[in-house]
N, C-alpha and C positions, 0 to 999 in steps of 0.2 A: 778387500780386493786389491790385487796388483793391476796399474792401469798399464800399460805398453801402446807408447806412439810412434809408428813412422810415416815419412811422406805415404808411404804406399803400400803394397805387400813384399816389400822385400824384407821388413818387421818381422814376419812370420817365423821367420827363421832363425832370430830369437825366441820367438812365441815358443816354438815347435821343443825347442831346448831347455826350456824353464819349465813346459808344461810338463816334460817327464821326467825333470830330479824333483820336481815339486808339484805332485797330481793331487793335494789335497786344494789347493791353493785356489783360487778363482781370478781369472782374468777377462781384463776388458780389452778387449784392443782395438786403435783406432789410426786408421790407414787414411792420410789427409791427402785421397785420390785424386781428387779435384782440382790441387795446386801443385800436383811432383810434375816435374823430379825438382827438390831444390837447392840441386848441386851447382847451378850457376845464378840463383836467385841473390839480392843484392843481401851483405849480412842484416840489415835493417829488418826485411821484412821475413828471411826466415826467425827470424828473433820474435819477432810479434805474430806468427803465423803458430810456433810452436808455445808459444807462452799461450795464446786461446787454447789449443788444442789442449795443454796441460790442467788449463781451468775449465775444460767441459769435464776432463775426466774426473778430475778434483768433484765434483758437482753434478756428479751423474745419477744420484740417487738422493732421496729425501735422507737416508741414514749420513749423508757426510760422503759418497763415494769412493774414490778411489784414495785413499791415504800415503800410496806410494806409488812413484810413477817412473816407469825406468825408460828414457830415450834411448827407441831401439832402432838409432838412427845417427851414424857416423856424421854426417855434415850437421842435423841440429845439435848433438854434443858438441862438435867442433864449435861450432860457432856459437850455440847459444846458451850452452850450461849454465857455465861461469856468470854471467851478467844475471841470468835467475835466480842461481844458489843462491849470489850475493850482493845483488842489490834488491831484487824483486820479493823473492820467498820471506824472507825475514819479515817485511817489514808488508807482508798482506795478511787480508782475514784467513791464511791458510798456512801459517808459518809452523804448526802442528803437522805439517806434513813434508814431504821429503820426492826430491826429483834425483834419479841416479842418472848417470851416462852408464855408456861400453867401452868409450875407448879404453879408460883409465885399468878398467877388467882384463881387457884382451891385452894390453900390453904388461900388465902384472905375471899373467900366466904364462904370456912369451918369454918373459925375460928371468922368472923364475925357472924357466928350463934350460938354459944355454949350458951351452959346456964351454966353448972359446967367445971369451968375452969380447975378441976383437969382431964377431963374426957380422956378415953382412943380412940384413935384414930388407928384404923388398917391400912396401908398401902399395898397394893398389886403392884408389878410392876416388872419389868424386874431385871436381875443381876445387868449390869452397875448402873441402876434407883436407887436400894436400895445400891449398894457401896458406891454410892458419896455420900451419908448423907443427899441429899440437901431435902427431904422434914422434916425431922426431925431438920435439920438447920432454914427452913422458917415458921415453925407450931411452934418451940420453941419462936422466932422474937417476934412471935405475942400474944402466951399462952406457957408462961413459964412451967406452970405449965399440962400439957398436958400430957400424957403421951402417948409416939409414939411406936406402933408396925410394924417394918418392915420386911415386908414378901415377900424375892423372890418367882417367880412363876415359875418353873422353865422351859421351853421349849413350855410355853404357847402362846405366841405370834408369835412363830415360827409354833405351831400348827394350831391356828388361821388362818397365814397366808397360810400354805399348806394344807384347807381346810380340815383337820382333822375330821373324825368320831365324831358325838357327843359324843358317849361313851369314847372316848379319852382325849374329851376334859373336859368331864366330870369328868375324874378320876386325871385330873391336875388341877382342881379347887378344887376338896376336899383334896387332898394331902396337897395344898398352905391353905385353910382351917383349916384343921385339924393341921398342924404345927405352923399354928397362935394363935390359941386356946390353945395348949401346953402354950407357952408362956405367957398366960393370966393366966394359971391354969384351963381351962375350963369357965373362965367369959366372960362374951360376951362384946366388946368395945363396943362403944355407934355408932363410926362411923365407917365408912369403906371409903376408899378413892381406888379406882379403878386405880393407876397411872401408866395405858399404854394404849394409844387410844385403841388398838384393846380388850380392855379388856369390855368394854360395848357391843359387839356381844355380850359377854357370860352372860351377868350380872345375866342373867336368874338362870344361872347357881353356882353364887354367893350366888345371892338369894337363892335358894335352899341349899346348904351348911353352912350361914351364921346364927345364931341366928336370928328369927324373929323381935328381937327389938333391931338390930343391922339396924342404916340408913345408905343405901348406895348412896353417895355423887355423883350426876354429874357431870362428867368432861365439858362433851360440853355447859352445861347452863352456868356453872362458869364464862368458856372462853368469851362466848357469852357476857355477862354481862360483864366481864371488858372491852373486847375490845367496846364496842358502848362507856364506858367508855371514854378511852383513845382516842377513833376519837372525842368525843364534846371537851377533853381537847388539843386537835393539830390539828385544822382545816386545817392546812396545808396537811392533809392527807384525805383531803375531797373528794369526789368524782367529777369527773368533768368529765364525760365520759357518753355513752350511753349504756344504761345495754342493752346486749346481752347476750348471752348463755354461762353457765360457762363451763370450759375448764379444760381436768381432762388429764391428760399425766401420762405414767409409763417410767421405764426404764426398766420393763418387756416385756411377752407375753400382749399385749395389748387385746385381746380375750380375754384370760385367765383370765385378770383382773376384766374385765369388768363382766365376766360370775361370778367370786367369790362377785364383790360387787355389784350385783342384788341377790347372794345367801344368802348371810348374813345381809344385808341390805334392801333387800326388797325393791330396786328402778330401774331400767336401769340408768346407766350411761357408756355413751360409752369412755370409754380410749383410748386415741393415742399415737403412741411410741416418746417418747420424743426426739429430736434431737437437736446438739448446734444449730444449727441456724433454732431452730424453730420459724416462725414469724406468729405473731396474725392480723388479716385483720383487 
């Protein structure tokens, strides 16, 4: 089983992207409703917030659970990858297993497309997301020469998640817009990089705000694409199990969930409330 965790259901949208380059696959996903948005949460506790959520899924099952677990969630990679991979994971009863980010995916597939190395790239993401530096850190890695605009957004993903008026949400996409553009002078970047799952609900809304011939980059293809990636280079994470029906858990109102991501989403998926000793038949 592939585990996938975000604050909320903006995860989905990763989900949605993995599930169909890779529909043999089984997924558990676990949307930690009850404590989003955690884009202005201090780093400390999203650190320890997403390290539990990692080991429910790790421990979801009497067989050993989820053996791979991908943060489908911009501000927990930002912030709390790195301190897992390598101080935590290693050195716990689980070190047989393996935690992936997005960022590191999305900005590989961005930067493996450019044609003018000098070109400007927009960033859009949460408070935490854009503090840590880390996508201006991994687009620079790759293209020195790039130039990075990073643009919080500011209570956008919290709106997202509390099901916010379109005119609402509307008026926090052109705000995050229009400040971004300041900063260019009024010139339109060439890219747009979207980095907060819940931020493709809106993209529509991007779109409409964004320069016409400004491209806005896919987070869930990215993901999708390195992760089939990284399963042909660690067969060890091969599937060995009989696909059944994937399994979507909140630590929210599980109604509630369920009713916002068939509203924004456009699919039924029925959410159950997560529990420690939730166990998978």
């Amino acid at each position: 089983m592939i585990g996938l965790f975000d604050t909320g259901h903006g995860g989905l949208t990763i989900y949605q992207a993995l599930a169909k380059e890779l529909p043999q696959r089984n997924f558990v996903y676990f949307g930690d409703h009850a404590n989003a948005p955690y884009g202005m949460k201090p780093a400390q506790e999203i650190l320890e917030l997403t390290k539990a959520a990692i080991e429910m899924l790790f421990g979801i099952n009497e067989n050993g659970g989820c053996r791979l677990v991908v943060l489908a969630c911009n501000t927990a990679t930002a912030v709390a990858l790195r301190t897992l991979q390598q101080q935590w994971l290693p050195h716990s009863i689980h070190s047989d297993k393996r935690v992936l980010g997005i960022i590191v995916p999305t900005v590989e597939v961005a930067t493996a497309t450019h044609e003018d190395a000098s070109e400007t790239l927009a960033v859009f993401g949460t408070q935490r997301t854009i503090e840590s530096g880390v996508y201006e850190i991994e687009i620079h890695k790759r293209n020195p020469k790039a130039k990075v605009i990073a643009q919080t957004c500011r209570q956008l993903a919290g709106a997202i998640e509390n099901s916010a008026s379109e005119n609402e949400l509307e008026q926090l996409v052109s705000e995050a817009v229009r400040e971004c553009l300041q900063k260019t002078n009024g010139a339109a970047p060439q890219r747009a990089l979207l980095g907060c799952t819940h931020f493709p609900i809106v993209e529509h809304l991007f779109r409409k705000h964004l320069p016409q011939s400004t491209q806005i980059l896919s987070q869930g293809a990215a993901v999708a694409d390195r992760l089939i990636d990284y399963l042909q280079r660690h067969p060890e994470f091969a599937q060995h199990e009989k696909k059944r029906q994937d399994l979507f858990l909140t630590s929210g109102d599980a109604q509630r969930v369920s009713r916002d991501a068939a509203r924004f989403l456009g699919v039924s998926l029925p959410f159950e409330t997560a529990l420690k000793n939730t166990i998978l038949n």
